[in-house]
Each structure stands twice: as C-alpha cells, then as structure tokens.
N, C-alpha and C positions, 0 to 999 in steps of 0.2 A: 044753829049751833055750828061753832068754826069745825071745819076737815069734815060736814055731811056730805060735800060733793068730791072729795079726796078720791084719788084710785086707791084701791084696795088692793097688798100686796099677800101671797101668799108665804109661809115659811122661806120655801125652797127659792123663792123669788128674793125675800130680803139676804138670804146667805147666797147667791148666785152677785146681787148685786156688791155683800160685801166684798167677794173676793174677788173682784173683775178692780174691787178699791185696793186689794191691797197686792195682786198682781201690777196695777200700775203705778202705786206707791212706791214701793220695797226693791230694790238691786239684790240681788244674791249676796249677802254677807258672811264674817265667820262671828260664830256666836259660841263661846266657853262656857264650860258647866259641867256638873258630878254628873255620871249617869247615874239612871234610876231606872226602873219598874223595865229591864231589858228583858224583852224577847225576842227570839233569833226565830223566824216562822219556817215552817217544812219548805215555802214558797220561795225561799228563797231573800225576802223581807226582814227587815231588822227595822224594831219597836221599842224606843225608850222614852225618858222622860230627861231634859237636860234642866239643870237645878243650882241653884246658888243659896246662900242665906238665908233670902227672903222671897224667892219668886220661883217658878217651873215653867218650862214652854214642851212641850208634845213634840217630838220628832220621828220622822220616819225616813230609813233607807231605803228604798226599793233596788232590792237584789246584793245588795251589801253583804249577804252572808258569809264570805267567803273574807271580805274584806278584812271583818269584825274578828272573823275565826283569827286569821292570821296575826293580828295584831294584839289577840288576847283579848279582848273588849270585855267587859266585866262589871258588873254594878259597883258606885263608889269611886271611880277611875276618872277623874278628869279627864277632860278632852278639848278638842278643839272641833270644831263642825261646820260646815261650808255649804251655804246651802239658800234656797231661796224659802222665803215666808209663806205661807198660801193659807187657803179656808177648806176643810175637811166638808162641804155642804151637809150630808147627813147628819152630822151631830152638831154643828155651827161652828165648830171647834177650828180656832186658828193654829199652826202645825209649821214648824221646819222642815222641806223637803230637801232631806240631804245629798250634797254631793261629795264631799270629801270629809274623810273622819279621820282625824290621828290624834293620838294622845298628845297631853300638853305636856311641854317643855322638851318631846323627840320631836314634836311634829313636823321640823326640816326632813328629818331622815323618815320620817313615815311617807313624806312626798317626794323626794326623791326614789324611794321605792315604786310607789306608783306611779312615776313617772316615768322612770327605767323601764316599768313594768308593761306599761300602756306602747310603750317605743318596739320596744325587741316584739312584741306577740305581732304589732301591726308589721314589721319586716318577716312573720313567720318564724320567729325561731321558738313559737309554740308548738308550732303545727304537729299533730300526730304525725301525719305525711311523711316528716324528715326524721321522726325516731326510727332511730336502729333497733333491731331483734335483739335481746339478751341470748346467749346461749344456754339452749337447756345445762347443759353438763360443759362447764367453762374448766378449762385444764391448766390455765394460769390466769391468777387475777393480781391486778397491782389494788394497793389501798394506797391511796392518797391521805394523809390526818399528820397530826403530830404525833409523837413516840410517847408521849408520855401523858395523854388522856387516858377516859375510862375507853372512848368510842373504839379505838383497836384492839383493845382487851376484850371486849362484848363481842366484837367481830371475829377475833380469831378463835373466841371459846366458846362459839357456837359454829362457828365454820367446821374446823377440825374435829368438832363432835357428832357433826352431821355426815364429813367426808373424811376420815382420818388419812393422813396423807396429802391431801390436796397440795398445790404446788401454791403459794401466796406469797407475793412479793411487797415487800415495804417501803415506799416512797416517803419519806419525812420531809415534811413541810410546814410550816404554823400556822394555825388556824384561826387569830385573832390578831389586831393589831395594823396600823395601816399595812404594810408589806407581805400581808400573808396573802394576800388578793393575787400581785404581778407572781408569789413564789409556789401557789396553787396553779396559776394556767401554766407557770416554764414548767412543773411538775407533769402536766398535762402534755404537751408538748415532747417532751423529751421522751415518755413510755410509747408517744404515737412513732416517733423517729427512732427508736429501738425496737418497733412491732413485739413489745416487752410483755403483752398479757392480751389475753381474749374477751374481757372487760376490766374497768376502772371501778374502784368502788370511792366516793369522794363524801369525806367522810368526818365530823365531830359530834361532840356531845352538845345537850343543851344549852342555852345561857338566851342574855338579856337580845335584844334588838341590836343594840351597839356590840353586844359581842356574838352576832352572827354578821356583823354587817359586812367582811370579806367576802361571805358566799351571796351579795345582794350586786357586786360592783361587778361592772360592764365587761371587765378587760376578762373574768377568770368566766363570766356568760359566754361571751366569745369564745374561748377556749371550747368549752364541751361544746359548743355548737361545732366548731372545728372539727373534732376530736373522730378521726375514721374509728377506732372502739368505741364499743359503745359504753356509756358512761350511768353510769347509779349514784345517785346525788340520797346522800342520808343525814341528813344537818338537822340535829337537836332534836326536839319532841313531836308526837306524833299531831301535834298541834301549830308548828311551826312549820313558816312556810318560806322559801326565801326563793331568789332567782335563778339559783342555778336549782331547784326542785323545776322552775317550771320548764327548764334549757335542757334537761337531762332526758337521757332516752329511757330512764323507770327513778319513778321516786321513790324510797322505802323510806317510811315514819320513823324509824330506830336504826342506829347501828346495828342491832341484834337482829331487827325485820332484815335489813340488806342482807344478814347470810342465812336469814330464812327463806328468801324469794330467790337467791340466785344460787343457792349451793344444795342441790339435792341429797337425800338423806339415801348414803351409801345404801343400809341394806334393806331399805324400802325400793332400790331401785335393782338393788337385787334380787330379790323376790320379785318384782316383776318382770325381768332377765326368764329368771327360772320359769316364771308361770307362761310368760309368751312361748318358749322354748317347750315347755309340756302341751302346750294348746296346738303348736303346729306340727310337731309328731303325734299326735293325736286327728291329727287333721291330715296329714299326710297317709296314717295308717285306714282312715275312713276312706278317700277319695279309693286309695290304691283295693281297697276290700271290694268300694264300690266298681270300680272298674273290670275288677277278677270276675265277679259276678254276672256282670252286663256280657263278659266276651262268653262266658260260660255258658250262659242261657241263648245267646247268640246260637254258639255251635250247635245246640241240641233243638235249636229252629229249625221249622221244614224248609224256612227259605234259605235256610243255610246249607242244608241238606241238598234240595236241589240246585242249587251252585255250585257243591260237590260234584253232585252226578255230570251237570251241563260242564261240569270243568276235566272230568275224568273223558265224556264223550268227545271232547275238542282235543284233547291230549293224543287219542285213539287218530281222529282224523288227522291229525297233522303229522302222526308217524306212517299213516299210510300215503300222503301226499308227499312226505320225503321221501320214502320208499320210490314211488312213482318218478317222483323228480329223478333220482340217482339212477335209473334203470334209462329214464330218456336219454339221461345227459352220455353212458355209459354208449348207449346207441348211437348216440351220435360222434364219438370220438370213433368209434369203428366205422363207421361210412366214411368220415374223414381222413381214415387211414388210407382206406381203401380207394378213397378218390386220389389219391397221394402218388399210390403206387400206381395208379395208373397214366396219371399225367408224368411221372419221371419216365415209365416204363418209354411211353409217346415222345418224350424230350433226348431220351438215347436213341430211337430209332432214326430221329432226325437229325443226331450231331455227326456231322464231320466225323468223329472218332467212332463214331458206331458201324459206321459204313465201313472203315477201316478191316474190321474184322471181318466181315462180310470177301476180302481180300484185294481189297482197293487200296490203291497207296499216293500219296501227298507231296511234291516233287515242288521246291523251292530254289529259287536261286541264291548268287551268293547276296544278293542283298535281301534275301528272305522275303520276297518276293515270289508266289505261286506259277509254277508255269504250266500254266494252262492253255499254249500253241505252241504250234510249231516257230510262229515270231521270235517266242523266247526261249527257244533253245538255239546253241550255238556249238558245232561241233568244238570239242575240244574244253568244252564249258563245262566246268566240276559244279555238280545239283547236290542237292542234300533229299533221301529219297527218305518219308515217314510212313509206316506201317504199324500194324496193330501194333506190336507189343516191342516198338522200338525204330531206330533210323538208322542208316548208314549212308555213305559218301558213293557218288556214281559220279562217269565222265561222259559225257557226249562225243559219240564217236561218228554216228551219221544221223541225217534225217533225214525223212521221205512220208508219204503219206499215204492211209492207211488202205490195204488191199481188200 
C-alpha cells in the first residue's frame, strides 16, 4: 500500500512544521477588520477577533493593554492592525501577532502618537527620576485651560471647597485647534519666568482624539518637561491618555481628580494640626512627669544619699585646708617682714649717710669731688663740708698732718 514506509508525523510536529511555513512565507503586513470577541487579559495581553463580511482571523497583542485602553478599543470599532502571521501550535490555530493597532481612518494620528511616544520615553522624558514633588499644601497654583470649558469650573469648585480661600491664578489659553499646542507651552513658559505659582495645573475636558491632539504634540511635551514647577497634566477622561500625561510630574484622570490629589481639604488638615498639637503636649507632659519622677526616686537613693554625705565630708576638708593655707601664707608675710627690716636696718648701717650721724662728716670740693688727702686740699680752697642733718661751706686755711 502507497505511504506504508512514510515517516510518521506527530500533531505538534505537522503544526511546528506549518508554522516554520508560514513564518517564512508571510512579511509582517496591516490587515483591517471589525473587532470582535475583545479581551484585555490582567497580563497585560489584548485578545480579539478581526472580522469582515465574510471571513475572521484570531489576533493577539502581547502587552498592548495600555495601548488599547488609550485609544478606546472597543468591540465593533474598525481598525487597522500591523502585524506578522504565525501558527498558535497548541490549538493549530493560524493568529496575527500584533504590532501596531490604530483605528481606521485616525490611524496617521494614532502613529504619530506612538511615534512621539516611543521617541520622548527613549530620551527619558518619562522617567520617574526627573519628576518633580508636588507640594503637599501648594499656596498658589496657576491653571492653564480655556475660560470657557467645563474643566476650570470642576477645578475651581472643588478646589475652593476643599480650601476656601486658596490663592488660584488663571492663565487662558485654548485647548483645541492647531495653535493651542505653541500658546499651551508660551502659557508654560511665561508662569516659569514669573516664578507665578508653586505648581501648574494643565488642564481640559474630554473629547475625540483629534480634539485632544494639542496635549499629544512635541513642542507643548517639551515645555513641561522644561518647566522648574512642577506640572499636573489633567486632559479629558479618566480613560484618556495623551503625551503630556506621560511628560508631567502627576497625572490626574479628571479635572476634578487634579484638585482632589493636589489641594488638601482645609479642615481635614486641621484636625490633624490640632490632633498633632494634642499628641505632643501630651507627650511633653509624659516625658516631663517621667523625668520628675526618675530625679525623685534618684534623691531618695542610698547612692545618692551617700554622695551627699562624701560631698558634705569634702566640703569640711577643703574649709579646713583653706584655713591652713591662709595661716601659712599669713606666716609667711611676717618672716618676710621681718627679713625686711633687717636687711634695710644692715643697708643704713653701711650707707655713707648712716655713719654721718655717728658724727662723721663728708668734705667735697668745688667740683664735688670728695676730698679724701691732704693732696686735695688746698689752702685757701672753699670745700662744701656734709653732716647728718645738713651741710655748710668751709675754707682751708692750713694743712699739716695728723699728730
């Protein structure tokens, strides 16, 4: 019989080998169709069915979730899909593995977005890294929108409900339209070159793709990536997602969300004022009890007691050890006296003028000159003669030598 001597293939072997056929059959193409049978997986996977008139093909996103959310994706929705063919081996099942999804007849502007999209994250202007802190309790905010949406009305009537009073300034700009793009970042711009607020709230209400596409273009991304405040991007539903959500330093789903994450609710924050404020006199009043207590029980210690006594007994020696001291030192100025009067008494017995009184006397000439021979006397020579208790004038009338 023909194919007795055949190799025999196994399931997983005849679907291994189709799809090794249609991997090198097939280029990655785009293929249009209704979605159908859509599921968005926990995993992060997107699961549909893309469909025409007469025919279905099976597709799968892997990791797409995010993409899908953004774009609304929704059963019944045409589309456009990008992607390469392949064989699902477990089931046999041939499947588009998708790379690119955008609705049909936006889908310029759906690739442009991820295109923009895939550019800025890869320069980092996703990064956590480079967002800035919101401040807890911000004391002036600018809002960037138009004047005449609902999104500033939302914003200011739950701002001022949460903080009445707060300080809110209003920057008017339009929010749709080619021009509202360059007159959203000069808006941006000019609050940073005023240091005008303590954050940016940037900010419309919902609408289509085409009418958020100002908050998708590069020029006003730049800006908040710029921007030293820091910046809160709130554009349309809590389902919509655009470029400056991802450039911003906090995204809030709602105008209404943005002055619920950044404007704390006045007397919630008061009450916790008062409660901190009751906790630390209360904690001041423990420590300070605990402490009375501690010195309390201290003093009525025996070791404290005897530190007393050893303190009292050192007290005692040291007034007797000044005693002592003051009686040496008193000793010793009187010896010193005494040795005093005795060396002056010794210094008069020996001066020239001491002998004086004794009844000696001091004979000078006229050049004050001592005459002490007969050499230096000359009759007729006026001496000046010094005696204890005064001098007088003599003359030399003879000399001769002593009998």
């Amino acid at each position: 019989m023909n194919g007795e001597h055949s190799a025999v293939f196994t399931v997983s072997d005849v679907n291994s080998l189709i799809r090794d056929l249609f991997d090198g059959a097939f280029q990655p193409l785009w293929v249009t169709g209704e979605v159908g049978n859509l599921t968005i997986h926990r995993s992060g996977h997107v699961y549909m069915t893309l469909k025409d008139a007469s025919s279905q093909l099976r597709a799968v996103y892997f990791g797409g979730a995010a993409v899908c959310s953004a774009m609304k994706l929704r059963e019944g929705m045409k589309v456009e899909a990008f992607g390469k063919l392949s064989v699902y081996s477990p089931r046999g099942e041939y499947q588009l593995v998708v790379r690119t999804i955008r609705p049909f007849g936006l889908g310029d502007l759906q690739l442009k977005f991820e295109e923009l999209k895939k550019r800025l994250s890869e320069e980092g202007l996703f990064d956590e890294a480079r967002k800035k802190p919101v401040p807890f309790l911000p004391r002036r905010i600018a809002v960037v929108t138009s004047t005449e949406g609902a999104a500033l009305h939302d914003f200011l009537r739950i701002s001022l409900a949460r903080f009445p009073g707060l300080h809110i300034r209003i920057v008017p700009a339009p929010v749709q339209g080619k021009a509202a793009a360059p007159k959203l970042a000069e808006a941006l711009r000019i609050i940073n070159r005023e240091c005008a607020a303590d954050v940016i709230v940037l900010t419309r209400g919902g609408g289509s793709l085409e009418d958020l596409w100002p908050f998708n273009e590069e020029v006003l991304a730049r800006a908040i990536a710029e921007s030293v405040i820091p910046v809160v991007s709130a554009v349309g539903h809590e389902i919509d997602f655009t470029i400056s959500d991802f450039v911003a330093d906090l995204r809030a789903p709602t105008p209404s969300g943005a002055a619920e994450m950044i404007v704390p609710e006045f007397e919630a924050l008061k009450e916790s004022v008062d409660s901190f404020s009751s906790r630390l006199r209360t904690t001041a009043l423990l420590q300070w009890e605990q402490a009375r207590t501690r010195v309390e029980n201290a003093c009525r210690s025996r070791a404290f007691l005897d530190l007393s006594y050893q303190l009292d007994e050192l007290t005692q020696r040291l007034d007797r050890d000044l005693t002592d001291a003051e009686d040496a030192l008193e000793r010793s100025v009187e010896r010193a006296e005494r040795s005093l009067d005795r060396t002056l008494a010794e210094l008069e017995a020996y001066s020239p003028f001491g002998v004086l009184k004794r009844g000696y006397a001091v004979v000078t000439g006229s050049g004050g000159h001592v005459v002490s021979s007969l050499r230096d006397a000359v009759p007729g020579q006026e001496v000046s003669v010094r005696i204890s208790d005064g001098s007088f004038t003599a003359r030399v009338e003879s000399t001769g030598a002593p009998e």
